[in-house]
ZAKOLLO-779737 format. One record per residue (C-alpha): residue in one letter; chain; x, z, y. Coordinates in Angstrom, 3 decimals. Example, Ala and Ser with C-alpha at 12.3 -4.5 7.8 and 13.67 -1.06 7.14 Angstrom:
- lokol_nugu_xx_zz_yy
- A_A_12.300_7.800_-4.500
- S_A_13.670_7.140_-1.060
***
This chain:
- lokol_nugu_xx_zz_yy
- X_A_-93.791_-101.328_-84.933
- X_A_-97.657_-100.326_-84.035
- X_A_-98.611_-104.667_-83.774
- X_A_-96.911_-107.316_-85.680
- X_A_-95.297_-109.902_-82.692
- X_A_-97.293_-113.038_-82.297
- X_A_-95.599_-116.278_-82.541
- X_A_-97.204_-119.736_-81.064
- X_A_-95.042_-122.366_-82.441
- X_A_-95.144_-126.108_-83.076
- X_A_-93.850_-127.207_-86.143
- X_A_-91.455_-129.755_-85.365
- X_A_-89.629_-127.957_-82.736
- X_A_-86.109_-126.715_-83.276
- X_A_-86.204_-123.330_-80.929
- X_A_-89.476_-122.378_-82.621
- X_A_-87.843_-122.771_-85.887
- X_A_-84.508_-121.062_-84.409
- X_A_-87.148_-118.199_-83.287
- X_A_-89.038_-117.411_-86.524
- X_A_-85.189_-117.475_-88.207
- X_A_-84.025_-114.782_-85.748
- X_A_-87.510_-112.910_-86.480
- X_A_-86.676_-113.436_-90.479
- X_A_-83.055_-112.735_-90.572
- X_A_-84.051_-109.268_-88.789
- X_A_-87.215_-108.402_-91.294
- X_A_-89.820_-108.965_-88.472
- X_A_-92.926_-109.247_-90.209
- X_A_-95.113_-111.824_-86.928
- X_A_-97.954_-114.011_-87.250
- X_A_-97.210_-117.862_-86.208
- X_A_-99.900_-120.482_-85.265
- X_A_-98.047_-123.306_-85.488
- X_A_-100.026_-125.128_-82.350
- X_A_-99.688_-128.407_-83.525
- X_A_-101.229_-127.900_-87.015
- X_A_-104.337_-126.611_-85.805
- X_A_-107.413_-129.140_-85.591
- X_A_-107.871_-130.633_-82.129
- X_A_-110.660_-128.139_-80.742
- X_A_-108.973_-125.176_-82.035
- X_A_-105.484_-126.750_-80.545
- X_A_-107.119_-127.304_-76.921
- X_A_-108.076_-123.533_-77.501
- X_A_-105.186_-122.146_-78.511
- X_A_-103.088_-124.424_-75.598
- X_A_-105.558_-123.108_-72.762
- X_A_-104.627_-119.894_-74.089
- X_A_-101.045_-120.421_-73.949
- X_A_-100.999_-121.869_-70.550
- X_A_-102.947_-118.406_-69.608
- X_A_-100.301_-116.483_-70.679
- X_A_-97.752_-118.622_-69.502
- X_A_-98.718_-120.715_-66.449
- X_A_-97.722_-123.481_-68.566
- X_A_-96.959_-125.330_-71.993
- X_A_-93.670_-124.422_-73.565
- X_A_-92.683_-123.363_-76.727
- X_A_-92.443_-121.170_-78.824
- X_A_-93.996_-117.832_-76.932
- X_A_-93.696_-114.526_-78.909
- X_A_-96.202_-111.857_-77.730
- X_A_-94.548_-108.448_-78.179
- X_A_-96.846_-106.184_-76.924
- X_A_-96.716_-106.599_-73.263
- X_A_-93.914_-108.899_-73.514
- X_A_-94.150_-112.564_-73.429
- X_A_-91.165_-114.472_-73.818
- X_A_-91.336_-118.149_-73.374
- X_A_-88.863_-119.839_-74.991
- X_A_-85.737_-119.169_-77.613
- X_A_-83.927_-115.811_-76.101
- X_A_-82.675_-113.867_-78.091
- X_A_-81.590_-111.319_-75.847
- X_A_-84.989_-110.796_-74.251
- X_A_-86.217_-110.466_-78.401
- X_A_-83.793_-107.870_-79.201
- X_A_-84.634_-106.138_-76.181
- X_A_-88.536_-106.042_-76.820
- X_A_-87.798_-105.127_-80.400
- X_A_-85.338_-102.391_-79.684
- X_A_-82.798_-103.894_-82.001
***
């Protein structure tokens, strides 16, 4: 895979945590922010760049290339990672 998949997650949320499991269990090497960790300026960054992508504030999104997916799917995953 040419980019690693980028995962915005918060920590306490079960489909994030259901999402980087899927992404382990299959050997995806992905880099997290885990949103809610971050100090608050970097957060209000990092959530105005979320709702960018997104048109709004949901988690977790994993960036896959040109594919966003919003949300725990992992259909839509094993799709953009041809597995």
């Amino acid at each position: 895979m040419a980019t690693k998949p980028k995962v915005y997650a918060l920590s306490t949320c079960p489909y994030c945590k259901r999402t980087r499991r899927f992404l382990d269990e299959h050997k995806i090497a992905y880099d997290v922010v885990e949103v809610d960790l971050l100090d608050d300026a970097e957060q209000d960054k990092v959530l105005e760049e979320v709702e960018k992508l997104t048109n709004r504030r949901s988690f977790p999104v994993v960036i896959i290339g040109p594919t966003i997916i919003v949300g725990h799917d992992e259909e839509k995953l094993k799709k953009a990672l041809k597995l």
